[in-house]
C-alpha positions in Angstrom: -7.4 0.8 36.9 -7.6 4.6 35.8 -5.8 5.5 39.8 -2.5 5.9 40.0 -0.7 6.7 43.2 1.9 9.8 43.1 4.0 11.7 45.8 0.9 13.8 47.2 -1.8 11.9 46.3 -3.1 10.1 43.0 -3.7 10.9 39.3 -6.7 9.8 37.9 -7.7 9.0 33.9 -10.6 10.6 32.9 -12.6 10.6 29.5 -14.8 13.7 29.4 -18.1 14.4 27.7 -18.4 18.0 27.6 -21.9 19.8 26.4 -23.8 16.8 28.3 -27.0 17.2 29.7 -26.5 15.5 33.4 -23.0 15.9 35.5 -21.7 12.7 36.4 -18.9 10.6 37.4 -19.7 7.0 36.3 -18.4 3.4 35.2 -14.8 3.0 33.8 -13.8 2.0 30.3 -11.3 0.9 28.1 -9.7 3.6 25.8 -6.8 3.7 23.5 -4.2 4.6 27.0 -5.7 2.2 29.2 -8.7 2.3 31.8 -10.2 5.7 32.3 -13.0 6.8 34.2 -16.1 8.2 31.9 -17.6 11.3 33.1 -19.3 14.1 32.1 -20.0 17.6 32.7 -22.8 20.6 31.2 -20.2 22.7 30.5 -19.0 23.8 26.9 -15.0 22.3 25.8 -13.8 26.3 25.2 -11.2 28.4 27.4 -10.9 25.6 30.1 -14.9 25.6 30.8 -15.8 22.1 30.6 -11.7 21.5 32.6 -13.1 23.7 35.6 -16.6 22.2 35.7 -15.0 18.6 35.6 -12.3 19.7 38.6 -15.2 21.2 40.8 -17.4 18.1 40.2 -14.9 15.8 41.4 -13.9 18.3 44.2 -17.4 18.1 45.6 -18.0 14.4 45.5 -14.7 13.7 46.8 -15.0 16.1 50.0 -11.9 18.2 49.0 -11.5 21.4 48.1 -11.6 22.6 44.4 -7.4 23.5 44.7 -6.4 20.0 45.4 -7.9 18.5 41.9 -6.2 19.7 38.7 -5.8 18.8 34.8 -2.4 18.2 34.6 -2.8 16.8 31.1 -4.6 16.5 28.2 -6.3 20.2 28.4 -7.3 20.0 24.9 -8.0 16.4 24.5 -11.1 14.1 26.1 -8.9 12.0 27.3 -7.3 13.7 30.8 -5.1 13.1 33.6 -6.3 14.6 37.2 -4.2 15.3 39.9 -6.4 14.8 43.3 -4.1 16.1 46.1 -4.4 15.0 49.9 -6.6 11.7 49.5 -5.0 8.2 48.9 -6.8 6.0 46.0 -8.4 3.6 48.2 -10.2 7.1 49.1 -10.9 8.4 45.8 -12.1 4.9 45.1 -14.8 4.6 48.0 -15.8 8.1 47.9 -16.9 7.9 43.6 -17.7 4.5 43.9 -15.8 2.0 41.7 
């Protein structure tokens, strides 16, 4: 499972697909760390563009505002750890759907 709970909220695995052509949170898969959720955003992968797209995205389907979801890791890399503030991850679960 790519949720994790944490003190505030849950952290979330996410593998990234920058420069894509349709915005979307879909299925998980397997990757090297363990599950991860696959999505993608339109944005371009330079000076935190695609990080900020993915963050809104995720803000807007989950309800929340765009402060309570963050990159906490993996700014550089595909492979990123969100922290979603405020919602537990039976939440974050219903509300994207896996």
């Amino acid at each position: 499972m790519p949720l994790t709970s944490a003190k505030d909220g849950v952290t979330l695995r996410v593998k990234l697909t920058p420069s894509a052509r349709i915005e979307d949170v879909s299925n998980c898969l397997q990757t090297p760390d363990g599950p991860a959720l696959k999505a993608s955003v339109r944005a371009v992968p330079e000076d935190g563009k695609a990080n900020a797209a993915l963050c809104l995205m995720l803000a807007k389907k989950l309800g929340i505002p765009k402060s309570a979801v963050a990159v906490s890791s993996g700014q550089t890399n595909r492979i990123k750890i969100i922290s979603i503030q405020g919602l537990s991850a039976e939440d974050v679960k219903a509300k994207l759907g896996f």
